[in-house]
Structure formats: structure tokens, C-alpha cells
N, C-alpha and C positions, 0 to 999 in steps of 0.2 A: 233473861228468861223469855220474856214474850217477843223480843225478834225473834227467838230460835223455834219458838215454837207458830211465829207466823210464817217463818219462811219455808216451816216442813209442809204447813198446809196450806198457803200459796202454790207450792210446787207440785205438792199431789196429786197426781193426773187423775180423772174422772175414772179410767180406769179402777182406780184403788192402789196403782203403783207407787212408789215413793222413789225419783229420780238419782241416780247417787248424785250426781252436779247437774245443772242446766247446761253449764256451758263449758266445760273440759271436753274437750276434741275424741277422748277415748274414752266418755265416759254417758257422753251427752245421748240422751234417747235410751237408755237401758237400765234398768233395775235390777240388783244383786238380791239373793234370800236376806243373804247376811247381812248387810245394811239394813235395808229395810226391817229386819226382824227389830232390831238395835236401836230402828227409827222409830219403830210403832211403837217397842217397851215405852220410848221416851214421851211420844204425846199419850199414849194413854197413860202413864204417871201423871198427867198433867191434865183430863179431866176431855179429851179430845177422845173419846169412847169412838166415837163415827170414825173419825180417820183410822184407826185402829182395825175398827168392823172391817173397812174397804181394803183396806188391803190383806189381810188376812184370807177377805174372800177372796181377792186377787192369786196371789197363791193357792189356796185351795183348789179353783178352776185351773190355773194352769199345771196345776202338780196332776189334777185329776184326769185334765186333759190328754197327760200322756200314760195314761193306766196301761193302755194297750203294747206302750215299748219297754214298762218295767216288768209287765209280765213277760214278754219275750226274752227278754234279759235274764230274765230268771231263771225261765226254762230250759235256755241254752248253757246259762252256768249250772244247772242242775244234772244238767247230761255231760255234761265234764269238758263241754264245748269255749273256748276260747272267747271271752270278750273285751274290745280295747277300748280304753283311755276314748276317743273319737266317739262309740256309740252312746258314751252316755248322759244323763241328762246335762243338762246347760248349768253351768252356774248364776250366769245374768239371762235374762229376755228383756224384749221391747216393753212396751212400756204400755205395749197391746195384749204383752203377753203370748209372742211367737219367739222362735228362736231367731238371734241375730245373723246379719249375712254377712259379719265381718270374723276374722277367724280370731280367738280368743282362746287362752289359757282354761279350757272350761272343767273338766273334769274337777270338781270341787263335793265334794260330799257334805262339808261343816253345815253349808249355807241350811241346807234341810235339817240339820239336825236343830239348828237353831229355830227356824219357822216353830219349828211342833214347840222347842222350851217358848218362845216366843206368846205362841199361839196359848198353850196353858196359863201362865204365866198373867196374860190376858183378860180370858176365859176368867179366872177364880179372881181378879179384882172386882170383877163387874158381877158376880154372882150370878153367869149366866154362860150358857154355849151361844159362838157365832155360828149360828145361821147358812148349816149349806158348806161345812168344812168337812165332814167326813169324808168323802173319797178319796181328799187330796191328803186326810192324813193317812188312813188307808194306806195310799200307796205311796207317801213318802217313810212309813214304817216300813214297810214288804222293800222297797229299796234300800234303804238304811240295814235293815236282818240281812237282807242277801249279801250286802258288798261293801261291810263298814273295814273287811281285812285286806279290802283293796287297794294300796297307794296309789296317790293322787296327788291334784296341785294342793297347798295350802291354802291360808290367807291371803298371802302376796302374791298367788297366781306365778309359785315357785317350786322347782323339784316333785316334781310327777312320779319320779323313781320311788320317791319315800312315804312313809307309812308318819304322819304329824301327830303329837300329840295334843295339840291344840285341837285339829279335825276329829280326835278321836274321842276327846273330852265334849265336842258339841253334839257330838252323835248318839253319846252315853247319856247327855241331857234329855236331848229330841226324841228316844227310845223311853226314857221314862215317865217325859210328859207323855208321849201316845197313850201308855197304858194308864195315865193317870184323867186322862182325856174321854175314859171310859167306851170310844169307839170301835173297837180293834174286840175281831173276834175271837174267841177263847183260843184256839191253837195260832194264832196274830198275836196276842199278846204274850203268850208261853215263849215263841221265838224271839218276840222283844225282849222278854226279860234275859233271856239265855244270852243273846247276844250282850245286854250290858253287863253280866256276869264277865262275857269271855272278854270283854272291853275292860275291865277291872281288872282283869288278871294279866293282861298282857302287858298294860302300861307298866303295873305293878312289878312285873319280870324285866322289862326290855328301856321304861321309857323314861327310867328312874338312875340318877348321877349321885351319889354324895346326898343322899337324902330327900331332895327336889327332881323335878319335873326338865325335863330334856325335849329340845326343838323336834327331834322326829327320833324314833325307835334306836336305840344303838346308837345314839349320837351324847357329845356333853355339850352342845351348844346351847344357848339360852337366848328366848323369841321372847318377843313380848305380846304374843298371843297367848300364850302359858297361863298367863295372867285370867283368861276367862275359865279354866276350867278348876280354877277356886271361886271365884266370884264373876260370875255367877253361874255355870253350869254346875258346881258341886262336885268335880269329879273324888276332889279331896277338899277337904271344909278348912275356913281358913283358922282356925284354929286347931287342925290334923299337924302332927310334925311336917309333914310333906307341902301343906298348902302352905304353910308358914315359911319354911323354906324357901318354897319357889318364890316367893310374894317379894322375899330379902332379898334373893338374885338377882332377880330382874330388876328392883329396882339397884341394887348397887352395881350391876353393871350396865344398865339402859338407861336411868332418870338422871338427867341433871336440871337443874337450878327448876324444875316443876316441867317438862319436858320429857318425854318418854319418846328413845329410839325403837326401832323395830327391831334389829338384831345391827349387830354390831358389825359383819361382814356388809349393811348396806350401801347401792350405790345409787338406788333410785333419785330422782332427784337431786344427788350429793349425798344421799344418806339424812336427812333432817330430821328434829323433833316429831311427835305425830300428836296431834289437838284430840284425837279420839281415843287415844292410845293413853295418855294422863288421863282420861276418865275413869277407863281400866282402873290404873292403878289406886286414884282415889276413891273408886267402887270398895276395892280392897280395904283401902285401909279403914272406910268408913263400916264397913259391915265386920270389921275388927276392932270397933272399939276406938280408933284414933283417928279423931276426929279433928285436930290443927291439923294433920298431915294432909287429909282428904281435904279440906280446906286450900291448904295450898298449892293443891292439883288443881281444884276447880277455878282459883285465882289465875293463875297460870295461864288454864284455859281462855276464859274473856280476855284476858289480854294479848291473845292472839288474835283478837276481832280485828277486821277490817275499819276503817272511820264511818261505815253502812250498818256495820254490827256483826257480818258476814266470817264466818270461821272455816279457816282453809283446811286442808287434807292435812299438809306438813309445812312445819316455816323453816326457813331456810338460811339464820341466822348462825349456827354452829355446826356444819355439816362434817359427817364421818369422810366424805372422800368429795371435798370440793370439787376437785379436779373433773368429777361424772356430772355435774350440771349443767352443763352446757347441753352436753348431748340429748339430755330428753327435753329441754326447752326449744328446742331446734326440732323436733319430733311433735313435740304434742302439745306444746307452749309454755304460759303459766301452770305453776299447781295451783291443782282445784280447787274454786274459792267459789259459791261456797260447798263446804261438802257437807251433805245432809248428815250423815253419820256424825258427824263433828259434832254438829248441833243436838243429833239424838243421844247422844254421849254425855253434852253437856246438861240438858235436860234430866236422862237419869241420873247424874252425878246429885245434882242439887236438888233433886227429889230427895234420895238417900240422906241427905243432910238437912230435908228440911226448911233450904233457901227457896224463897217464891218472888222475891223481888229484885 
């Protein structure tokens, strides 16, 4: 617990950024929403309010930063005007908080939806608003109302063509905390809410297999991002038939021996286990009641540490398609060790259960 939680605030940049790795080749110098969102949950569970503060305001500024391109955005999809994938916001920035000069999978909506569940989430521990966050929620509500019906990349920074239901489930989060965040002006928040209605209804019609929750619209495949939008975005409670459901799929076709895949067609890496992807699941089971199972997620987890204490992205000990590892170790080296989220993971997992030492 307390390497994981020195290593997120070691890394922290003054900024208020939280790095996803120091030193992964495509990862190094940039901060994701998402992570970060995932990161802060973890140290403020853990009593690190400041770290928390800092990056929040971090996003706030850079969210509010680009008020000026989400209103155009707006207004040109308002006038029936055509906008692409390319113009819009960044899913990672520096770590200054610009957009990167390297090209990247960006088009990502979840990341904001998360900030704002993130950012309340936050907010109501500490019995207080951060300081200087309005604008940037502001306008990642007015983004989120405008363009939650827009497919995009995922998590994985995969399939642009499709409509996720994992993205749709952060977004439904992010829209609720805004109005619960008290910022967002009466016809701001009316469109929030309308919009998580029309996010209800559609998963509910289109994103729904045999009772559980499907990888993206129209699809029966099964992600283990799924996983977040029972625990913890709520899209369906894990005690709804639906969230229960999804919780048993994913684990009976993604978990083995405390190890959680991302989808089962992967090849990243070889396809491996994912260290922050078992938090998930033991989020799940902990916030349901079952508590040796969430236990043996978090067990699992430490014992992917490094002999430093250091928790990678993914291990690479029973991989879905050996055969693909080579080719991105050759690309982009080692997986990423350590990955902050990993550790943010592990932090919220053993909050939930209560472990501190």
C-alpha cells in the first residue's frame, strides 16, 4: 500500500498531472483523463486530499482551456455541420497540459466522463468543492450533452467506427456527477440530465446480449471495461440482473487464476493478464458482498509487483496470442512497469476492503 501510494506521488508532476508510466516509450510525458481520474480516486481513498486537489485542477484548466473549441464544435454540429474524429478533444495531454505532437488514437470521450464521476466522487469525501473547477466542468458537460452519440476510440484506443458501451457508461457517470456537482446552469443541467436518460435507453435497447452488457452497440462480445459501468459508474447496480450478469461474464470468460484479460480477441502485447483490470473485478465483487473473491483479486494484484514493488500494465505469463509479442516489444520495448493506474487500482481495491497495511 504505501509503495503504491509513494510512487503515484513521487511521480506527480508539479503540474498536478499524474504520468501513466515514467518510462514506457508511448506513454512517457503524457497524462490520460482516465488514468488519472482512477489515480486520484486511489490516493484520495488514502488520505492524499492535495494530490487529488492538483490534479483535478489540472484537468479543470486544461478542460477549460479549450472552452473556446467545444463551443465551436457545438455550433457547427448544431447547424447540421459535419465534425471529425481529428477535431476533437485529446484523450491524453503533456503533462503541461498541451496537446501532444505525436499522433495518437485520441478521439476518446470516457476519459471526461470519468474526470467529472472522479472529480464528485472526490469533492463529497472531503466535504468540500475543489477550488477553481467549474469551467472545466462546464465545458466537459456541454461536450459530453453534445457528442456522447458519437462513436469513438475506446479504452484500448480501438475501433473509432463503434459506439462502446463501456464509454457510454462513463459518460452517463460524468453527466451525473456534473449535475450533482451543483455547477452547471439550469438549461446545462436539463441537457445533462436528458442526455443520461437518452444513454439509458439506448444501452438498454441496443448494448444489451442475453441479459448483460456487450462490448460496443450491436455487438455480443464481452470487454472487461464493462466491468466499470457496474462498479463503479452505476450504469446498472451490481445487484440489478444486468450488472450481475455482466460481472459473471466477464469474469467467466476473462479472469483466470486472479488475472483479468481485456477481451479475448487480444493481441497487444500477446494478449496478457491486466493488474488494473483484477481491481475492476474485485471492486465488483467487494461492493457485492463477496469478499474472499475481492480478496483474491487484490492478492493476485501484489503479486504481480516487481522485487521494487513496482506494478506493470499487463504480465505476460499466459498470453491469448504469444505469437503477437514480439512485435510490440520491438516497437515500444518492455510493458509498462510501473503503470500508475495499476497502483491506483490497487489502492482503491484495498480501500474497499479495508486493507491498509
Amino acid at each position: 500500500m504505501s509503495h503504491s501510494l509513494d510512487v503515484i506521488q513521487r511521480l506527480q508532476s508539479p503540474t498536478g498531472a499524474y504520468p501513466a508510466s515514467p518510462t514506457f516509450s508511448a506513454y512517457r510525458g503524457y497524462s490520460w483523463l482516465r488514468d488519472g481520474a482512477f489515480i486520484a480516486e486511489g490516493v484520495s481513498r488514502h488520505g492524499d486530499a492535495a494530490g487529488a486537489d492538483a490534479f483535478h485542477t489540472w484537468c479543470a484548466r486544461v478542460i477549460g482551456d479549450r472552452a473556446g473549441q467545444v463551443d465551436s464544435l457545438v455550433s457547427r454540429a448544431g447547424r447540421g455541420e459535419p465534425v471529425s474524429p481529428a477535431e476533437m478533444l485529446p484523450t491524453r495531454f503533456t503533462l503541461d497540459g498541451v496537446d501532444g505532437d505525436v499522433d495518437w488514437w485520441d478521439f476518446q470521450l470516457d476519459g471526461y466522463g470519468t474526470w467529472l464521476w472522479a472529480l464528485r466522487e472526490h469533492s463529497f469525501r472531503q466535504g468540500r468543492a475543489v477550488p477553481g473547477v467549474e469551467k472545466g466542468v462546464r465545458t466537459a458537460a456541454r461536450y459530453l450533452t453534445s457528442f456522447w452519440e458519437m462513436p469513438c476510440y475506446d479504452w484500448w484506443e480501438e475501433h473509432v467506427e463503434q459506439r462502446h458501451v463501456a464509454t457510454l457508461g462513463a459518460v452517463h457517470a460524468g453527466l451525473r456527477a456534473a449535475i450533482a456537482l451543483g455547477v452547471l446552469s439550469g438549461p446545462e443541467s436539463a441537457a445533462a440530465g436528458r442526455a443520461v436518460e437518452g444513454i439509458a435507453a439506448l444501452v438498454a435497447a441496443e448494448g444489451l446480449v442475453g441479459g448483460r452488457l456487450t462490448k460496443w452497440l450491436g455487438s455480443d462480445a464481452v470487454d472487461a471495461s464493462l466491468l466499470a459501468c457496474v462498479e463503479p459508474f452505476g450504469l446498472y447496480a451490481a445487484d440489478h440482473p444486468v450488472g450481475a450478469a455482466t460481472v459473471a461474464e466477464v469474469e467467466r470468460q476473462l479472469a483466470v487464476d486472479g488475472g483479468v484479460y481485456r477481451y479475448l480477441a487480444d493481441t497487444f502485447y500477446g494478449g496478457g493478464r491486466w493488474v488494473l483490470l483484477a481491481g475492476f473485478l474485485g471492486w465488483n465483487h467487494a461492493r457485492a458482498g463477496r469478499r474472499e473473491e475481492a480478496l483474491r483479486y487484490l492478492d493476485w494484484m501484489a503479486a504481480q509487483a516487481t522485487a521494487e514493488g513496482d506494478l506493470p500494465e499487463q504480465v505476460s505469463d499466459r498470453l491469448l496470442a504469444p505469437e503477437r509479442l514480439q512485435e510490440w516489444l520491438d516497437r515500444w520495448g518492455t510493458v509498462a512497469t510501473p503503470l500508475l493506474w495499476s497502483h491506483g487500482m490497487y489502492l482503491i481495491l484495498a480501500d474497499e476492503l479495508g486493507v491498509r497495511a
